[in-house]
C-alpha positions as a LaTeX table, in Angstrom:
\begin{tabular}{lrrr}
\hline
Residue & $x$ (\AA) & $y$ (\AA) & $z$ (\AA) \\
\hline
Unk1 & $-117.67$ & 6.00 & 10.02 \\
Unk2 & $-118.80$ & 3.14 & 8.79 \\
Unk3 & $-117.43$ & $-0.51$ & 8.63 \\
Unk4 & $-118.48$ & $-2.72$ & 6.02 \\
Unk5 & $-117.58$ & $-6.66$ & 5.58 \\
Unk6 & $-118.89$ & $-9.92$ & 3.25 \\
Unk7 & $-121.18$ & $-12.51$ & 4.86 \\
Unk8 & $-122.50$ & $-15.97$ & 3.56 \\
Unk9 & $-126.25$ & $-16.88$ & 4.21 \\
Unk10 & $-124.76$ & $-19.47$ & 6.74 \\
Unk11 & $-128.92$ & $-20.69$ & 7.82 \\
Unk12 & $-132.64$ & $-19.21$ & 8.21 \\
Unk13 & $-135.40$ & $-19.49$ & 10.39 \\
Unk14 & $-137.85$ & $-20.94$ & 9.19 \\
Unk15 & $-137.46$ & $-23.44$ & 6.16 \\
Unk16 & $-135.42$ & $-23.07$ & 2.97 \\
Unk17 & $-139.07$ & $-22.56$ & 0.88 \\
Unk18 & $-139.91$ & $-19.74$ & 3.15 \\
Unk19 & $-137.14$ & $-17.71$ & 4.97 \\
Unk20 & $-138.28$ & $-15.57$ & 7.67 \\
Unk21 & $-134.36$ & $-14.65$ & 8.70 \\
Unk22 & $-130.99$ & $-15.04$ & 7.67 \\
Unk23 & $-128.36$ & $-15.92$ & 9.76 \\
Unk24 & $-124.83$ & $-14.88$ & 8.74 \\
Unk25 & $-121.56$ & $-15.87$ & 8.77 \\
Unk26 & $-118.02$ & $-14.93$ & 7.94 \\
Unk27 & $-115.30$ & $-17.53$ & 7.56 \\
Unk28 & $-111.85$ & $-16.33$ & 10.20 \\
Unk29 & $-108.52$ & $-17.43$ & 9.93 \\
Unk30 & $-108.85$ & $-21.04$ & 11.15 \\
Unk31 & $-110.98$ & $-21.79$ & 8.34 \\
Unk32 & $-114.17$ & $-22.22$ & 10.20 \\
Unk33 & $-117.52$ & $-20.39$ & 9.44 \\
Unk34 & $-118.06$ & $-17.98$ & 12.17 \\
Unk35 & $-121.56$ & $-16.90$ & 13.08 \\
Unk36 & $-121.84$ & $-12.54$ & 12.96 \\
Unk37 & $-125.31$ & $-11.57$ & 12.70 \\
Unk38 & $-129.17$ & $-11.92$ & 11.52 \\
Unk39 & $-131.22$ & $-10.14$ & 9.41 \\
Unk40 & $-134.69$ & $-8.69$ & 10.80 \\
Unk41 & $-137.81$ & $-10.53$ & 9.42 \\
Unk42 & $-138.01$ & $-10.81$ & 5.55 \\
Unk43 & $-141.09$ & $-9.87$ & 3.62 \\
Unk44 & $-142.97$ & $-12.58$ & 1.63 \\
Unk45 & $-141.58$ & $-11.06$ & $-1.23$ \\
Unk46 & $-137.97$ & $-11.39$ & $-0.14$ \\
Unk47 & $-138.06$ & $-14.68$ & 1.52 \\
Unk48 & $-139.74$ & $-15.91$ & $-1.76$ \\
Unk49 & $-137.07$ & $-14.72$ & $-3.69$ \\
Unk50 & $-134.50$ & $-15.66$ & $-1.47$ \\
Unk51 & $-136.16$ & $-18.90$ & $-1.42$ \\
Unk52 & $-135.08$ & $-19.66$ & $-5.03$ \\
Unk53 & $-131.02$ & $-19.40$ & $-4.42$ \\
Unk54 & $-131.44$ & $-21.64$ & $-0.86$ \\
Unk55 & $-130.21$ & $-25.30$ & $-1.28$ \\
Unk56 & $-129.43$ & $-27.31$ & 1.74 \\
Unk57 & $-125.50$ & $-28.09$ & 3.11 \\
Unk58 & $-123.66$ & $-31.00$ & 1.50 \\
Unk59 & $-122.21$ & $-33.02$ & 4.59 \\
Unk60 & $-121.62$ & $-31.18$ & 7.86 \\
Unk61 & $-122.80$ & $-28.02$ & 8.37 \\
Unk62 & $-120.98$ & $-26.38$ & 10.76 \\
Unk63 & $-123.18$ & $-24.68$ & 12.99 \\
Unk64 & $-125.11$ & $-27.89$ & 13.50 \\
Unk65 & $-126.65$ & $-28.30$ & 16.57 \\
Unk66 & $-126.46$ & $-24.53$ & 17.16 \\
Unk67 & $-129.40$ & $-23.04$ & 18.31 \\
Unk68 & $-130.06$ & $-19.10$ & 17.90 \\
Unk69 & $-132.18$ & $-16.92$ & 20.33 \\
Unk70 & $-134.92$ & $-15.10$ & 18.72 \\
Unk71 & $-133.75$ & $-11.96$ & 20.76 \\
Unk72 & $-130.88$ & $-9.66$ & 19.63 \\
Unk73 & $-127.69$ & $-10.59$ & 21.84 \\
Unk74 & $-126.20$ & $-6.85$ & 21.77 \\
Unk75 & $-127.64$ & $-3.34$ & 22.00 \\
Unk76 & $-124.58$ & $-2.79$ & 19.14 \\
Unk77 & $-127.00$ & $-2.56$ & 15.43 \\
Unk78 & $-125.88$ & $-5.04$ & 13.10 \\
Unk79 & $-127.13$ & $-3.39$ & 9.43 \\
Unk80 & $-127.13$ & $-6.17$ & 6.85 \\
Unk81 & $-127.25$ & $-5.53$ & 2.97 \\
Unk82 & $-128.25$ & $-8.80$ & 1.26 \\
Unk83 & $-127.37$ & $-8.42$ & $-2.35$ \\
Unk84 & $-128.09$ & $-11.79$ & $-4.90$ \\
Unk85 & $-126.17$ & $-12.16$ & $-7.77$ \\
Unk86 & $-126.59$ & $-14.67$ & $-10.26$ \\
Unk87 & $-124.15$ & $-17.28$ & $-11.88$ \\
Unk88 & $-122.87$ & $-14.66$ & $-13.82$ \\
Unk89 & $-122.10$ & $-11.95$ & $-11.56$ \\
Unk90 & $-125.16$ & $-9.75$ & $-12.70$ \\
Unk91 & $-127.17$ & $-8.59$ & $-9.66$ \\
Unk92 & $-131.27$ & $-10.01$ & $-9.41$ \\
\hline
\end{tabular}
């Protein structure tokens, strides 16, 4: 069995022009954006085109200050599927 949920691209390693990781994020119940997982190291190709759909936080972010080990937390695997959709819904 298999559980499946939605994330938001809450931050990344390394700078919005080049990627190397995505950390994500689901919002709970008391309206605050809860950190869940990261994604192993993107390709050039990825982060490039991930690169494109980055723009920085208007006012607060809320995981500032946060800092995030490079080592995995758990032995539990965290799979991430990272689909990009455009404007109008269509998949890129």
């Amino acid at each position: 069995m298999r559980a499946t949920t939605e994330a938001v691209v809450g931050a990344v390693t390394g700078s919005l022009a080049a990627p190397r990781t995505v950390l994500l994020g689901r919002y709970v119940a008391a309206g605050c954006l809860q950190f869940t997982g990261r994604s192993t190291t993107l390709s050039q190709a990825a982060g490039r085109a991930l690169a494109d759909l980055l723009a920085p936080p208007t006012g607060t972010h809320p995981w500032q200050g946060w800092t995030f080990s490079a080592g995995w937390p758990t032995q539990r695997a965290l799979v991430a599927q990272v689909s990009l959709f455009g404007d109008n819904g269509t998949a890129l």
